[in-house]
C-alpha positions as CSV (number, residue, x, y, z in Angstrom):
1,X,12.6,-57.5,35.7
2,X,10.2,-54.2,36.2
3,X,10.9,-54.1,39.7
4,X,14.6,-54.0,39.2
5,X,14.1,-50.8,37.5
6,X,12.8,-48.6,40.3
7,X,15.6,-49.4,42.2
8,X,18.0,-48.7,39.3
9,X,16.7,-44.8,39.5
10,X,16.6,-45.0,43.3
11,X,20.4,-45.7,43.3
12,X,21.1,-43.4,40.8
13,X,19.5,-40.8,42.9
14,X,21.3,-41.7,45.9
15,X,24.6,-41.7,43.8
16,X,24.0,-37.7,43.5
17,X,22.5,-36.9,46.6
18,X,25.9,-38.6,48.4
19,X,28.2,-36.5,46.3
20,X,29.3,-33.5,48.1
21,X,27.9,-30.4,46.9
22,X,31.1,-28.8,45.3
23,X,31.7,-32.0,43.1
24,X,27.8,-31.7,42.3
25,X,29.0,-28.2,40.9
26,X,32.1,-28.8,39.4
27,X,31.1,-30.0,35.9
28,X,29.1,-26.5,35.5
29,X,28.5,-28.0,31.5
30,X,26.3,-29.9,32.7
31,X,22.8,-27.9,32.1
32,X,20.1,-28.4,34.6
33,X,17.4,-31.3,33.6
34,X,20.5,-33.2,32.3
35,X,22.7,-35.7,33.2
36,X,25.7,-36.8,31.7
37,X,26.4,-40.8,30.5
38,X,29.1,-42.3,29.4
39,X,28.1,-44.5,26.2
40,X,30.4,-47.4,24.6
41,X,31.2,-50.7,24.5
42,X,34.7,-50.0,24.5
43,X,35.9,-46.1,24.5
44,X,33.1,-44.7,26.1
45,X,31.7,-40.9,24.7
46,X,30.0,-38.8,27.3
47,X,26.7,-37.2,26.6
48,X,24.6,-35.1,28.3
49,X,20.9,-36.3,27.9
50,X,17.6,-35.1,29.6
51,X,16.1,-36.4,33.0
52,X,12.7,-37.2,31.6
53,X,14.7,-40.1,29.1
54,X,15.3,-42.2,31.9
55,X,11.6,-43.2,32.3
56,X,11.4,-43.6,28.7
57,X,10.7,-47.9,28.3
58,X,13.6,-48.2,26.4
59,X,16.1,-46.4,27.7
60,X,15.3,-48.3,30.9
61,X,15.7,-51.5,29.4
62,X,19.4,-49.9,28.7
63,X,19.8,-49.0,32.7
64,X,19.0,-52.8,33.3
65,X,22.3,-54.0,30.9
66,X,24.2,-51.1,32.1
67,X,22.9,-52.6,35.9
68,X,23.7,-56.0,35.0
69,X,27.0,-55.1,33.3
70,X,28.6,-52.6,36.0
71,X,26.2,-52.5,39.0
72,X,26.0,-49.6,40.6
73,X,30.0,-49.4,40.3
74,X,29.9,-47.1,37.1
75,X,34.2,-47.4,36.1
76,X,33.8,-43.7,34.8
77,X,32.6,-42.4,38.0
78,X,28.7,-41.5,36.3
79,X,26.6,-43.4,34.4
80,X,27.9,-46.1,32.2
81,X,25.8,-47.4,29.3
82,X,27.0,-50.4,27.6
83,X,26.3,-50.4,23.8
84,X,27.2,-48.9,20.4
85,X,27.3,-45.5,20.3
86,X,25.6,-45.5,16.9
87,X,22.8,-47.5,18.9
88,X,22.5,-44.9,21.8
89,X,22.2,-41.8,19.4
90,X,19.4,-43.9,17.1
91,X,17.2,-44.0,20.8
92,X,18.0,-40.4,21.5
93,X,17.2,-39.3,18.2
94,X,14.0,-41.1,19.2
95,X,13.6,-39.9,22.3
96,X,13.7,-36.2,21.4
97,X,10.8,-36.5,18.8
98,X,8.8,-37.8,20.8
């Protein structure tokens, strides 16, 4: 399972570097250090969350659903995480005190 993860960043990674650089720009809300995920198991939110959370254990362990869920074939276009939004703002609430 660990070495899954890795490759879950890598491809993430990849995802932005292929985009050209006017579509990298053209959600200017987006702050630098962030990225924006789309959250729900249903109607999906978007947030905007730090960098530094995706090497946090846990919210790894939700790139491995979101992975085993989508792929890397995220339906919104960016970064699909499947669960509760309730659930995802409990981790980042978390994740921000830490």
């Amino acid at each position: 399972m660990g070495i899954r993860l890795p490759s879950i960043i890598f491809h993430a990674k990849q995802a932005l570097k292929s985009q050209p650089l006017g579509t990298r720009n053209a959600q200017p809300d987006v702050p630098r250090g962030h990225v924006a995920v789309y959250v729900g198991e249903v109607q999906r939110k978007r947030f905007l969350i730090p960098v530094s959370f995706l090497n946090h254990p846990s919210f790894r362990e939700l790139l491995r659903r979101a992975e085993e869920e989508y792929g890397f074939e995220h339906p919104m276009g960016g970064l699909t995480i499947p669960c509760k939004e309730d659930a995802f703002i409990d981790l980042t609430t978390q994740l921000h005190g830490l």
